[in-house]
Backbone as numpy.savetxt, mean C-alpha at the origin, in Angstrom:
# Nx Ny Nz CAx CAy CAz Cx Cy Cz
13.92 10.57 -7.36 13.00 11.18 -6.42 11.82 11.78 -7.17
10.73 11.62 -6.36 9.57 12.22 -7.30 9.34 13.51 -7.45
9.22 14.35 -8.47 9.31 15.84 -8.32 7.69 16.39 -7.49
6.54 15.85 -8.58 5.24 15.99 -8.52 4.51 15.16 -7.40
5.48 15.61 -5.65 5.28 14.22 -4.86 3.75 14.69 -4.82
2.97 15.73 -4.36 1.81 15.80 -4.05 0.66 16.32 -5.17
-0.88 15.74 -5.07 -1.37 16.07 -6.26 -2.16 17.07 -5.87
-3.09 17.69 -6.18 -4.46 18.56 -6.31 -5.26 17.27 -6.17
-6.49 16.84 -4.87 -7.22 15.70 -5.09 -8.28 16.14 -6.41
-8.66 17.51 -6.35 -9.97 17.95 -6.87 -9.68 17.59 -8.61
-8.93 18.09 -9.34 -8.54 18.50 -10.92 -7.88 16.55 -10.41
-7.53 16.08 -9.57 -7.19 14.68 -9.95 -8.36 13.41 -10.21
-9.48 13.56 -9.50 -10.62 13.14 -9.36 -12.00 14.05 -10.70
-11.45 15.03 -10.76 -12.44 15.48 -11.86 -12.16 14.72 -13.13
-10.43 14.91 -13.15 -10.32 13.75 -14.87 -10.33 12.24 -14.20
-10.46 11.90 -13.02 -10.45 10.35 -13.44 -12.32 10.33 -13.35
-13.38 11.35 -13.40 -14.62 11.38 -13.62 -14.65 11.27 -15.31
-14.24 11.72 -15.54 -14.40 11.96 -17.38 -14.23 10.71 -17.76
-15.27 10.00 -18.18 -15.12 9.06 -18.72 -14.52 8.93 -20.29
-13.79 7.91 -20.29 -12.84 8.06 -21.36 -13.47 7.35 -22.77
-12.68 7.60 -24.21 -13.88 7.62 -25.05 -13.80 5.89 -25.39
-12.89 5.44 -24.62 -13.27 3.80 -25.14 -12.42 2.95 -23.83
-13.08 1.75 -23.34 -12.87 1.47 -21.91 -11.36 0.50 -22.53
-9.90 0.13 -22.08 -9.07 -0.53 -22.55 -8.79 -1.74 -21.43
-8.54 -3.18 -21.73 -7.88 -3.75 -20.56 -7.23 -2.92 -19.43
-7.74 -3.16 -18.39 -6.94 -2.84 -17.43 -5.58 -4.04 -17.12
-4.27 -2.96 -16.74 -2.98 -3.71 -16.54 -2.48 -2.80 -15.31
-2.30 -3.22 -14.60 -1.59 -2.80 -13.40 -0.17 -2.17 -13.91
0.49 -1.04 -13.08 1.64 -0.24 -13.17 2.39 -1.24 -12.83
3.84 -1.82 -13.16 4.54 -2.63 -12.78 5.62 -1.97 -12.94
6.60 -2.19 -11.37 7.94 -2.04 -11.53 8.70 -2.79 -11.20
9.80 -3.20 -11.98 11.04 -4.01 -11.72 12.05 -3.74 -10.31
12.39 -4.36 -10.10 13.47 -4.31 -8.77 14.65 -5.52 -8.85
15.91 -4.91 -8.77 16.68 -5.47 -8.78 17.89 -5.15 -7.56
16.92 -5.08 -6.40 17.66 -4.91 -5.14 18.98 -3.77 -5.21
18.47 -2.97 -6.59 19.59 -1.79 -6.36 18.69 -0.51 -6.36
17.54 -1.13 -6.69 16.85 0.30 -7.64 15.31 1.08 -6.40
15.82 0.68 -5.52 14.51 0.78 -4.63 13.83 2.47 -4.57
12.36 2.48 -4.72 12.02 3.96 -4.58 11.78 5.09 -3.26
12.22 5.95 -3.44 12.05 7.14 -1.57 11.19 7.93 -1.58
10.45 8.52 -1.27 9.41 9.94 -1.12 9.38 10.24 -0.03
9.00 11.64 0.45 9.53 12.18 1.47 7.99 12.08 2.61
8.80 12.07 3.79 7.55 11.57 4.60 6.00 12.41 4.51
5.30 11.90 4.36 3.75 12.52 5.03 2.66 11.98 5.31
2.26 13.09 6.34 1.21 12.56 7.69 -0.08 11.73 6.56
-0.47 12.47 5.55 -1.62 11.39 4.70 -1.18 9.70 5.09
0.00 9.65 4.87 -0.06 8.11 4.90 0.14 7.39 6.04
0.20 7.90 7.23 -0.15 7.23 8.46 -1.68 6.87 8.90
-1.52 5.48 8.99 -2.85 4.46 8.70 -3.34 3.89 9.96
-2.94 4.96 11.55 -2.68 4.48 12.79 -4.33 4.03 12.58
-5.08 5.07 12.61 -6.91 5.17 12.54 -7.81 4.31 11.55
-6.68 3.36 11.04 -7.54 2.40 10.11 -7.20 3.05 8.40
-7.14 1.52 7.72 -7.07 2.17 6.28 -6.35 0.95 5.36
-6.34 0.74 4.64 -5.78 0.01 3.68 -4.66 -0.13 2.17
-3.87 -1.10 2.53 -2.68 -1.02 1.75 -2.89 -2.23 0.60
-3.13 -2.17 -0.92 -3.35 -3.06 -1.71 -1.80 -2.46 -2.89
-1.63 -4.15 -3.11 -0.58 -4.02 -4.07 -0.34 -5.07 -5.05
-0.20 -5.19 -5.90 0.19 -6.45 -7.09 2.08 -6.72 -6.32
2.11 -8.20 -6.19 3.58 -8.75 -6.05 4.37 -9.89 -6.98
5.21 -10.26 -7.36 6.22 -11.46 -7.26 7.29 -11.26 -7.39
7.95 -12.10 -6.69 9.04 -11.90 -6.14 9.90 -12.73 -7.14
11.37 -12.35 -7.20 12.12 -12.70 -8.38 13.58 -13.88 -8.19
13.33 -14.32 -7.34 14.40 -14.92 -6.58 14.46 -16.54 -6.17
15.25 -17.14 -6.72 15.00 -19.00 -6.26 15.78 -19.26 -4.75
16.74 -18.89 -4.73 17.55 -18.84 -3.23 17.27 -18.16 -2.84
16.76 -18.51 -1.44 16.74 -17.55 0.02 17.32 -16.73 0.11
17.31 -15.01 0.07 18.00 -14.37 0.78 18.37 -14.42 2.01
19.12 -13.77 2.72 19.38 -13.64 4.18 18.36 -13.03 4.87
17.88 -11.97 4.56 16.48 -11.20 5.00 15.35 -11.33 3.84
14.23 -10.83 4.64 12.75 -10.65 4.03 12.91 -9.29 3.08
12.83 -9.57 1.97 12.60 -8.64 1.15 10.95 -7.51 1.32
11.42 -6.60 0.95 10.31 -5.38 2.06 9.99 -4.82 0.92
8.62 -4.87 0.90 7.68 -4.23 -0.62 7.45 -3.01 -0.43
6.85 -2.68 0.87 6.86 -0.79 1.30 6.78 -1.01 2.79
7.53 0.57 3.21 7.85 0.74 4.02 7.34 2.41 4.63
6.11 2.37 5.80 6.36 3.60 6.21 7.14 4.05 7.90
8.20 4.63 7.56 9.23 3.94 8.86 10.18 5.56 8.97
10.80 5.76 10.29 11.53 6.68 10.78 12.18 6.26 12.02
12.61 7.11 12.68 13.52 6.69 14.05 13.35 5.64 14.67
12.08 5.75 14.76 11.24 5.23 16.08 11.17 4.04 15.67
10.81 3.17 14.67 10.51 1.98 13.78 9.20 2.36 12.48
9.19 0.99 11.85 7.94 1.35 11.12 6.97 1.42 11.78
5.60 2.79 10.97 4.43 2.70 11.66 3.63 1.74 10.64
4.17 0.76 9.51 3.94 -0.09 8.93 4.71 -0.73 7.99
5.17 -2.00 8.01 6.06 -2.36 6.96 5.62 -3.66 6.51
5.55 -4.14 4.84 5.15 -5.17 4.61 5.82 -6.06 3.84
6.41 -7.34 4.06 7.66 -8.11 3.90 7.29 -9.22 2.57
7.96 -9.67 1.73 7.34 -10.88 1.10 8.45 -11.78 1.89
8.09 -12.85 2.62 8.83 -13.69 3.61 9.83 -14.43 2.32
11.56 -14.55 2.47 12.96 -15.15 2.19 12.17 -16.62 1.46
11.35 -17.46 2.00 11.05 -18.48 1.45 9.64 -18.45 0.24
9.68 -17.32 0.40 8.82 -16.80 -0.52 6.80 -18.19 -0.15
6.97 -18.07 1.30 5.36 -18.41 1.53 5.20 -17.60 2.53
4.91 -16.71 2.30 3.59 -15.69 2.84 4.56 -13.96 2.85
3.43 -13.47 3.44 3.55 -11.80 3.73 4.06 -11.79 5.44
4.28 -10.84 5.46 5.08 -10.38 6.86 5.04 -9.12 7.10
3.90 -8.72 8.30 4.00 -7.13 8.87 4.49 -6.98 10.32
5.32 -5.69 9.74 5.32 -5.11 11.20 4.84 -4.00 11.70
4.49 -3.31 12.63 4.26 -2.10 12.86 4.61 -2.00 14.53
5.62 -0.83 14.55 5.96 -0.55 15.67 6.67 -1.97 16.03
6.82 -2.67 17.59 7.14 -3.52 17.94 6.75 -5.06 18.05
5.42 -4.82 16.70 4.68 -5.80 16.50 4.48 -6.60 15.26
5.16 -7.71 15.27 4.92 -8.46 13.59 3.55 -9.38 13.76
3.35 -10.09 12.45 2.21 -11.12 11.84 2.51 -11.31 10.68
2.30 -12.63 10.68 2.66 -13.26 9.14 1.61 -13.62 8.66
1.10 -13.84 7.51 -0.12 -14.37 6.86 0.77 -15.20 5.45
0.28 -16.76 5.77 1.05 -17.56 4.99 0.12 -17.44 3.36
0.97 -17.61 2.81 0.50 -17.69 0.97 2.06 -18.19 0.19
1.61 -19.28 -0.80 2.84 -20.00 -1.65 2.75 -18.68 -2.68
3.74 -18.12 -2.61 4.19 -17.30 -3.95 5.48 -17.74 -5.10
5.49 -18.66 -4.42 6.90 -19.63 -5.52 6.25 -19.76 -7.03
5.19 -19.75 -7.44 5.19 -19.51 -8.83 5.38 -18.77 -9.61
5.95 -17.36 -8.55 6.75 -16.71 -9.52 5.49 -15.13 -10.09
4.22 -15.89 -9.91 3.54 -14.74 -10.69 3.03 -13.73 -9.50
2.63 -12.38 -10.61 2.01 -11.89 -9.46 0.29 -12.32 -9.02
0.62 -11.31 -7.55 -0.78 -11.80 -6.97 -1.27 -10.27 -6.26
-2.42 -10.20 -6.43 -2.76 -9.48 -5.66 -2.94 -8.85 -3.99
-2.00 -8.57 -3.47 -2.69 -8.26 -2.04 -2.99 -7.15 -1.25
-3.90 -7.61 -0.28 -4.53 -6.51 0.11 -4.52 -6.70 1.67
-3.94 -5.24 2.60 -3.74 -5.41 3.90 -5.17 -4.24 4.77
-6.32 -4.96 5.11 -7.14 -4.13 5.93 -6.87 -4.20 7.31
-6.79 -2.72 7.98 -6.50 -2.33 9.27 -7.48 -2.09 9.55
-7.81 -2.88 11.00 -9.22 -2.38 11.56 -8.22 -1.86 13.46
-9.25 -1.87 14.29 -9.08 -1.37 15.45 -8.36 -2.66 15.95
-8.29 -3.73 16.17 -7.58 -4.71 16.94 -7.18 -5.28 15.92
-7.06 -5.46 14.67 -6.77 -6.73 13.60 -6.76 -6.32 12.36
-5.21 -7.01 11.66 -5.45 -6.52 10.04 -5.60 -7.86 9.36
-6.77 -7.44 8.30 -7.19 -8.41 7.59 -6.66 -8.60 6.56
-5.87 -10.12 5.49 -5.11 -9.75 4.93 -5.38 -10.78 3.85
-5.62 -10.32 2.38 -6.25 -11.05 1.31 -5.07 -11.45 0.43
-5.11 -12.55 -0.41 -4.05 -12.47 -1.27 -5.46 -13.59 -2.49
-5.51 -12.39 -3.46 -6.08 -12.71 -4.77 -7.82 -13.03 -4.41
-8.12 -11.94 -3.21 -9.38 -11.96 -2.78 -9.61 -13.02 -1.85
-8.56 -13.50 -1.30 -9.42 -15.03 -0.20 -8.87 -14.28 0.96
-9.21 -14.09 2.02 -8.52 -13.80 3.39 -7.45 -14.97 3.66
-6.32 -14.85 3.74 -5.45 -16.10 4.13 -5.11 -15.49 5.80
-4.93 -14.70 6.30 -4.79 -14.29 8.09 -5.88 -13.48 8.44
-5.64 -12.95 9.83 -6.37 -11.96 10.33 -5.49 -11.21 11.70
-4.55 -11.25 11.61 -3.81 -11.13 12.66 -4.05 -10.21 13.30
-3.94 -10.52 15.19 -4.01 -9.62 15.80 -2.88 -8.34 15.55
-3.16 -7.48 14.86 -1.61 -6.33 14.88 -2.93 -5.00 14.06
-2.34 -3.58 14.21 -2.35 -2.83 13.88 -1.79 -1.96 13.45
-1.59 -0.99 12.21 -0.65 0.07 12.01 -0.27 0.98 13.02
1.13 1.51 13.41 1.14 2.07 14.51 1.05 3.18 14.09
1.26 4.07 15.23 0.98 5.89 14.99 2.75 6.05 15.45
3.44 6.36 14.39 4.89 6.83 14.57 5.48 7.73 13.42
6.44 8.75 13.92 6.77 9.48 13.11 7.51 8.64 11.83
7.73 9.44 10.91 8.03 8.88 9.29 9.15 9.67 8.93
10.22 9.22 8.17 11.27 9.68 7.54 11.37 9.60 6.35
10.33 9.08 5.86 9.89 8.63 4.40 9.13 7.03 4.31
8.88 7.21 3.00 7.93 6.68 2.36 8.60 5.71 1.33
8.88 4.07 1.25 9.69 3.71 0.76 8.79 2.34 0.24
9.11 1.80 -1.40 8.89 0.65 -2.21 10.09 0.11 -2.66
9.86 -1.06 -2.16 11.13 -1.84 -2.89 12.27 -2.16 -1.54
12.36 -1.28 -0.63 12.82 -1.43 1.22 12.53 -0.89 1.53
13.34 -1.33 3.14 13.06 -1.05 4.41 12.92 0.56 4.41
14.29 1.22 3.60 14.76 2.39 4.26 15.31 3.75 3.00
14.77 2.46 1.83 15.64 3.25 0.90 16.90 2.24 0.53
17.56 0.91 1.24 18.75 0.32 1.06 18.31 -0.90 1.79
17.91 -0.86 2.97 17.52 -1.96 3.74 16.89 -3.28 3.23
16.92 -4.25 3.00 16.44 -5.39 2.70 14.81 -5.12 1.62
16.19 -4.58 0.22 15.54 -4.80 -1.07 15.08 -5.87 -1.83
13.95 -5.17 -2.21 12.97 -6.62 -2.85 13.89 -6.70 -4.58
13.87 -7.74 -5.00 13.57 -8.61 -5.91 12.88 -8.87 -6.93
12.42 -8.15 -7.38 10.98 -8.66 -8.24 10.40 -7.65 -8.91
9.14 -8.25 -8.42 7.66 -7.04 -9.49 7.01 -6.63 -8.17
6.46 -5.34 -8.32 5.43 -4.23 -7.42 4.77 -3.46 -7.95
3.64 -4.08 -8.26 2.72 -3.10 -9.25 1.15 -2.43 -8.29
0.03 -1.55 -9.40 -1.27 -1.55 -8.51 -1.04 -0.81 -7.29
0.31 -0.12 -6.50 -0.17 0.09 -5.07 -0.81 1.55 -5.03
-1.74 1.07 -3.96 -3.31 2.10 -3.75 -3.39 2.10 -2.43
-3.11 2.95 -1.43 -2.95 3.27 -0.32 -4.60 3.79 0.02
-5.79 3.56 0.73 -6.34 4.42 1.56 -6.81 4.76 3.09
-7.35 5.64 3.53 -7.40 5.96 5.07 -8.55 5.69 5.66
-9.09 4.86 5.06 -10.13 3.61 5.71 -9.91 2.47 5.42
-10.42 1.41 6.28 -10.88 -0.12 5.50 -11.79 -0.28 4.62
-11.02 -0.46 3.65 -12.15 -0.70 2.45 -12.68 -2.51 2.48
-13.87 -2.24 2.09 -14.66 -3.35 1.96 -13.73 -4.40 1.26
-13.99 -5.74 1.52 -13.45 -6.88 0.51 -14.11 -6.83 -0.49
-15.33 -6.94 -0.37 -16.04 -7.19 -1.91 -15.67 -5.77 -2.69
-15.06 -4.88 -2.17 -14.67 -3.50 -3.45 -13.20 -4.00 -3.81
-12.82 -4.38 -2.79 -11.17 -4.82 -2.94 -10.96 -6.01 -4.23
-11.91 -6.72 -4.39 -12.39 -7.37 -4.88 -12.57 -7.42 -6.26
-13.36 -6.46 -6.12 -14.10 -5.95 -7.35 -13.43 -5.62 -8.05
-12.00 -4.12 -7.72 -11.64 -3.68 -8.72 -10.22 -3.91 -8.45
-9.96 -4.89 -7.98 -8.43 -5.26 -7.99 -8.14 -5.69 -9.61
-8.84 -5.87 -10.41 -8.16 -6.33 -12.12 -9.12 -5.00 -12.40
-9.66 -3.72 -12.21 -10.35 -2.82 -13.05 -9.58 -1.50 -12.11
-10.09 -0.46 -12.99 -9.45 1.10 -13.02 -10.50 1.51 -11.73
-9.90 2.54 -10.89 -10.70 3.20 -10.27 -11.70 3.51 -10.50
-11.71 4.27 -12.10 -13.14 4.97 -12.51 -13.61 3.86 -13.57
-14.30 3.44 -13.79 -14.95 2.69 -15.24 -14.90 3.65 -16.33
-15.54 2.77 -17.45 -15.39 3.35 -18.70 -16.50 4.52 -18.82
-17.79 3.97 -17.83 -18.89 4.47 -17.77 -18.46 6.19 -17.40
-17.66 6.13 -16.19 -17.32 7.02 -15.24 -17.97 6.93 -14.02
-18.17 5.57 -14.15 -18.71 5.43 -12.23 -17.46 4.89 -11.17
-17.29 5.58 -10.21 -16.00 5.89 -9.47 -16.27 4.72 -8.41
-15.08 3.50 -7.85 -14.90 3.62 -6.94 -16.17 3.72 -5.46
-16.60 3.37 -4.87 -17.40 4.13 -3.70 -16.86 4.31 -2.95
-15.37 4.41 -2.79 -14.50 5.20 -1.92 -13.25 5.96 -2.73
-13.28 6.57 -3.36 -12.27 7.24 -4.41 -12.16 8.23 -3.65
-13.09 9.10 -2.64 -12.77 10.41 -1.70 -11.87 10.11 -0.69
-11.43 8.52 -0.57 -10.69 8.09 0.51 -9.26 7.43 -0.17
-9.39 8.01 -1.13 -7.88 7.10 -1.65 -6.72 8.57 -1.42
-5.58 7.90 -0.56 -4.50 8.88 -0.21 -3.63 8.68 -1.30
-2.93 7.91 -1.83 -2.02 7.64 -3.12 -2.03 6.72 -3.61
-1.29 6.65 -4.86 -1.44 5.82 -6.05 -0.07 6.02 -6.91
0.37 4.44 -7.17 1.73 4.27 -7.69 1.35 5.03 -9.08
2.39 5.22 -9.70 2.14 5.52 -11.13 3.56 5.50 -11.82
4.18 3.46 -11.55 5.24 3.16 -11.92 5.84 3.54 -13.43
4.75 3.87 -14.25 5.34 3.86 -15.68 6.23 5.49 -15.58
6.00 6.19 -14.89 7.43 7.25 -14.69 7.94 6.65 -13.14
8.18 5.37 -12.52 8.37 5.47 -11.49 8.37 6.36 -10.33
6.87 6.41 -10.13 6.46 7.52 -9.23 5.59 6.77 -8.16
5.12 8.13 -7.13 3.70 7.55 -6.28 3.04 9.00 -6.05
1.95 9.15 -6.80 0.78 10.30 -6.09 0.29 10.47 -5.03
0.51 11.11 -4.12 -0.16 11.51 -3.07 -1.54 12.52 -3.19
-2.91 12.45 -2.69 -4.11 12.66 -3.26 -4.31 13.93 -2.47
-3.92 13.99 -1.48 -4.53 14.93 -0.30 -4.34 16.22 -0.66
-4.94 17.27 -1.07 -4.88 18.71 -1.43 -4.11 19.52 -0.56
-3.90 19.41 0.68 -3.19 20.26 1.60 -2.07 19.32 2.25
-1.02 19.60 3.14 -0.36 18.73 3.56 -1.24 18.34 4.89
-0.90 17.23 5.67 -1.95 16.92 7.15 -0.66 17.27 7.97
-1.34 18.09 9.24 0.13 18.42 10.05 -0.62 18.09 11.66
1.25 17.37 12.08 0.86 16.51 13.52 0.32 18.22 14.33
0.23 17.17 15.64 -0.14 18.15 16.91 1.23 18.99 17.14
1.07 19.47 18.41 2.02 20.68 18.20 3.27 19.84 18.98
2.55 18.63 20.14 3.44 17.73 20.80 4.36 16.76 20.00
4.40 16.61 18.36 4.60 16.12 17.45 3.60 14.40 17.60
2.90 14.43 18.44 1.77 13.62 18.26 0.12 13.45 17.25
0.47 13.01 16.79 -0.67 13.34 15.76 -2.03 13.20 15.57
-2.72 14.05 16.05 -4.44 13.73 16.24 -5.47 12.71 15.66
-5.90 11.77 15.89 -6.66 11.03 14.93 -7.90 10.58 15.80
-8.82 10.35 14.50 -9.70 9.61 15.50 -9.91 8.49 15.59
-11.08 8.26 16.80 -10.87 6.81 16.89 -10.76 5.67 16.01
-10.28 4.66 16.02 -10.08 3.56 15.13 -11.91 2.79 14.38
-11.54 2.66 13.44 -13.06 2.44 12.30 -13.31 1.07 13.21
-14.68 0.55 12.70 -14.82 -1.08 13.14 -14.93 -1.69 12.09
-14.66 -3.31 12.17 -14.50 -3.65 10.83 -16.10 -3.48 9.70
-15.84 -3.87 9.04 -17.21 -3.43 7.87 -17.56 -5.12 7.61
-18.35 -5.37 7.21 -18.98 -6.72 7.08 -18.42 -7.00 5.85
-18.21 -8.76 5.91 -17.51 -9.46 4.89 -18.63 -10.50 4.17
């Protein structure tokens, strides 16, 4: 369990400003999974993505025979169902979301075993869904607005239909970020060497940081629902031009 679940955004964003004294390959955080080892963090409102926002992650999956179920890369899910869950599909061609009572698949061959980059944008009617920068779907579905019991990589639930493989790179934020940024710095660091940030780094909610098997949460205060345990948001973003 992560001790340091939540960060300070301000002292977290001031050192990733400091530019560092020599720029190094960028390598994505990678963690192993061996369908025993899956990670938990405890629920919070930052990462409900009902109002739009985006889920990017490095994948491959480790497995030649079909499992029985879809192995589940992250999961944000409680009583009610997930208010987002994202699957690498048993035959290992394509991704698989659900949210609430609603799935979409977006097909992609991942049988080679390596990883790939993907990236899930939520807009108001449709999530847009990239694998190594090409849009391969657009499915009608959205993240739902539902309570959370945690925050889960690797399954469903903490046990539920564990992944297999590699899960590196994941960068959660509470907008749709552009493709061409998604783009951009899917093989580079948030901040450059320069120290030029990101043009949405004020919008990034967390960030894996597998080499202690962890995940940062960015948000300085906790976000707390309505008093109905419904949670205030506003209206849903429109998409941003591609």
């Amino acid at each position: 369990m992560l001790r340091a679940w939540r960060f300070l955004a301000t002292p977290f964003l001031a050192l990733c400003l400091a530019a560092p004294a020599a720029a190094a390959p960028y390598r994505p955080d990678i963690a192993l999974f061996d369908g025993t080892n899956g990670m938990a963090y405890p629920a919070d409102y930052s990462l409900n993505l009902s109002a739009g926002g985006t889920i990017e992650f490095y994948v491959a999956p480790k497995w030649t025979t079909a499992p029985a179920y879809d192995p589940v890369i992250l999961s944000n899910a409680g009583e009610k169902g997930a208010s987002y869950m994202v699957v690498l599909l048993r035959d290992r061609d394509g991704i698989g979301i659900r949210a609430g009572d609603q799935t979409a698949l977006a097909p992609f061959d991942f049988t080679d075993g390596k990883l790939h980059h993907v990236a899930l944008i939520c807009y108001a009617d449709k999530t847009t869904v990239l694998v190594d920068g090409v849009v391969v779907a657009q499915p009608a579905i959205a993240f739902a607005d539902l309570p959370s019991s945690g925050f889960f990589i690797g399954s469903a639930d903490g046990d539920t239909a564990p992944m297999v493989g590699a899960i590196g790179g994941v960068r959660i934020w509470n907008i749709p970020v552009s493709p061409d940024d998604l783009r951009t710095y899917a093989m580079q660091d948030l901040v450059d060497d320069q120290g030029a940030a990101h043009p949405d780094i004020q919008s990034l909610v967390g960030i894996s940081q597998f080499q202690t098997r962890s995940f940062a949460l960015l948000s300085p205060e906790p976000l707390v629902a309505a008093d109905d345990g419904a949670a205030a948001v506003e209206p849903l973003p429109q998409e941003v031009s591609q």
